[in-house]
N, C-alpha and C positions, 0 to 999 in steps of 0.2 A: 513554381511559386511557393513561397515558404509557408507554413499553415502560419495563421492567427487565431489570436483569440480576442472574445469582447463579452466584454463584463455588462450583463443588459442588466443587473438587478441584484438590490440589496436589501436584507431587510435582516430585520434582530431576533434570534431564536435563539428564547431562553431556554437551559438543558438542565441534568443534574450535576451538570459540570460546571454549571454559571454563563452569563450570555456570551453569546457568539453575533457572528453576525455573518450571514453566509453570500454569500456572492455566487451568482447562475451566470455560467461563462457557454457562449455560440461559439463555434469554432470554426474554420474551413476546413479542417482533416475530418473529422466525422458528425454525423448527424444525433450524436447524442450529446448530452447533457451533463458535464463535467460541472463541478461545484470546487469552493475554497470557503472553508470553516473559519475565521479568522476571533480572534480575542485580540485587544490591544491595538495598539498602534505597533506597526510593524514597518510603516513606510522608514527607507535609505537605514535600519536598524540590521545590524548586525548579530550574527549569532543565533535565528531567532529558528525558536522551535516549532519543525516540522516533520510532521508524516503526510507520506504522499500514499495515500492507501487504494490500490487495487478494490475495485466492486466485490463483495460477495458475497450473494443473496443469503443461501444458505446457514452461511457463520455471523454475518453484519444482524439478518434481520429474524433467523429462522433460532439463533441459537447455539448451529449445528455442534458438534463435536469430533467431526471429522477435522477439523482443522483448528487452527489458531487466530483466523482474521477478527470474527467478532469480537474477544478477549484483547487485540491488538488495538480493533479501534476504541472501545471502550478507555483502554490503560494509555495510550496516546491524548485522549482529551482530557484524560484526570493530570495526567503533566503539562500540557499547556495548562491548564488552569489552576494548577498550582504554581507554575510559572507567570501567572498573570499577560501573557503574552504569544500568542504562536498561530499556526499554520495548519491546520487539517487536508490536506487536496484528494479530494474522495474522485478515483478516477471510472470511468465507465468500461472495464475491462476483465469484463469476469469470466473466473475460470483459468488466470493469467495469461487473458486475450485470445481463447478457444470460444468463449460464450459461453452461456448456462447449461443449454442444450448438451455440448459436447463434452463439457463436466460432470453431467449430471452420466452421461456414459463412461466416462471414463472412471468414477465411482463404483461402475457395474463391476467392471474389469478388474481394479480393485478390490473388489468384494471375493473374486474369482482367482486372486493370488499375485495380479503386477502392481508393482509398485505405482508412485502417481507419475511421474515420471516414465517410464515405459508404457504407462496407460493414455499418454496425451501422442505418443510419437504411433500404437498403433494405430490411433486413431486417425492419423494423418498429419500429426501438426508435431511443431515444436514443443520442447520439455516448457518453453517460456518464451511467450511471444509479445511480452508485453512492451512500452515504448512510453518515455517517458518525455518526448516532445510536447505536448501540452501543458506537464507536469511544471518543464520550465517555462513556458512559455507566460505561464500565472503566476510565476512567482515573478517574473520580469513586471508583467502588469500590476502587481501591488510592492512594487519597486522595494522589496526587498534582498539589502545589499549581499548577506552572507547566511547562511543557515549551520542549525546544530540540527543533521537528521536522523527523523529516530526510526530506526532499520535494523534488520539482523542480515539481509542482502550486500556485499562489498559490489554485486554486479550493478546497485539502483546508483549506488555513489557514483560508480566508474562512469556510466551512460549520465546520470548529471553534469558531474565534469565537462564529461565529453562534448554537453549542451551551453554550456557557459555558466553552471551554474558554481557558486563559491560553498561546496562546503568544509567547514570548522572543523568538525567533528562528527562521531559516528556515537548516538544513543541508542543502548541495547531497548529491546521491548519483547522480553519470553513473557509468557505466561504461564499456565498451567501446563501440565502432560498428564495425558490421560491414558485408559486400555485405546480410546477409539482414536486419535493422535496420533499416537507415538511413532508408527510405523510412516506415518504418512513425514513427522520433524525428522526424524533419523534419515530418510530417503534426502531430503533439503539439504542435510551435512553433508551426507554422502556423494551428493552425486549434483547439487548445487553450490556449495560453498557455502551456505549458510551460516554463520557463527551464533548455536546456540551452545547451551552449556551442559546438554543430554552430548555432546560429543566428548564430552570427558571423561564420560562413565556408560557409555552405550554406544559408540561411535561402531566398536567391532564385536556387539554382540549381535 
């Protein structure tokens, strides 16, 4: 059976990005709580700007500096909303689909000298296990026809496609690089395909 999803609830939350209105989608593939950020009318609209952002406790809510997620979803919602129009899909898959738990070890590892990348495969799992059937499956449900996504991943694009989904184009979203970062964005170029723009000038140092 193909998962679903179903939109049980809407309500308006105003940010410092201007209001939104979030939508709380049930799914049949898992027993958590996926959400879609929405500004504007976006129904049968074309073009329309989205980030489909992976959970991530640590950077979304703690701050962190290990990474770039917090800083991505912040600069994603200040584009929709300069945009007047778009998409947030904040997905329940952190760690990129290891969990908190086995992020929060592989961090250790990390600290210990492997990359994040080799620190998620000792650990047992994949470099990236995440899956973005949900991701379409809500944009289907708020029947939007085409998207511009804002990603530095060609692999989210490819797996959208691959799901039916139309995108337009491809919006860069780097943020800062920091000492606690850096190691962690260069590993993404290297050794995920990432397109940021530390591989111009840091790719083979």
């Amino acid at each position: 059976m193909k998962p679903q999803v179903k939109d049980l609830v809407q309500t308006r939350i105003p940010t410092i990005h201007g209001e939104f209105i979030l939508h709380f989608y049930s799914n049949t593939l898992d027993n958590k709580e996926h959400i879609a950020f929405v500004k504007g009318d976006v129904q049968d609209k074309q073009g329309v700007l989205v980030r489909i952002h992976s959970e991530c406790f640590t950077g979304d809510v703690l701050g962190s500096r290990r990474c770039d997620c917090g800083e991505q979803l912040d600069l994603a919602l200040q584009l929709i909303d300069e945009a007047g129009c778009g998409v947030l899909i904040y997905l329940r898959q952190e760690g990129r689909g290891i969990g908190l738990l086995k992020k929060l070890q592989a961090y250790n590892l990390q600290d210990q000298g492997l990359d994040t990348v080799d620190a998620n495969i000792h650990l047992g799992h994949l470099a990236d296990e995440r899956e973005y059937d949900l991701a379409a499956l809500i944009l289907k449900d708020l029947k939007v026809s085409s998207i511009s996504l804002m990603t530095n991943n060609p692999n989210k694009i490819d797996e959208l496609v691959r799901l039916g989904v139309k995108v337009d184009q491809r919006i860069p979203v780097e943020t800062h690089i920091n000492d606690d970062n850096q190691e962690y964005l260069k590993t993404k170029v290297k050794k995920m395909s990432h397109l940021l723009s530390i591989s111009k000038n840091q790719k083979n140092s």
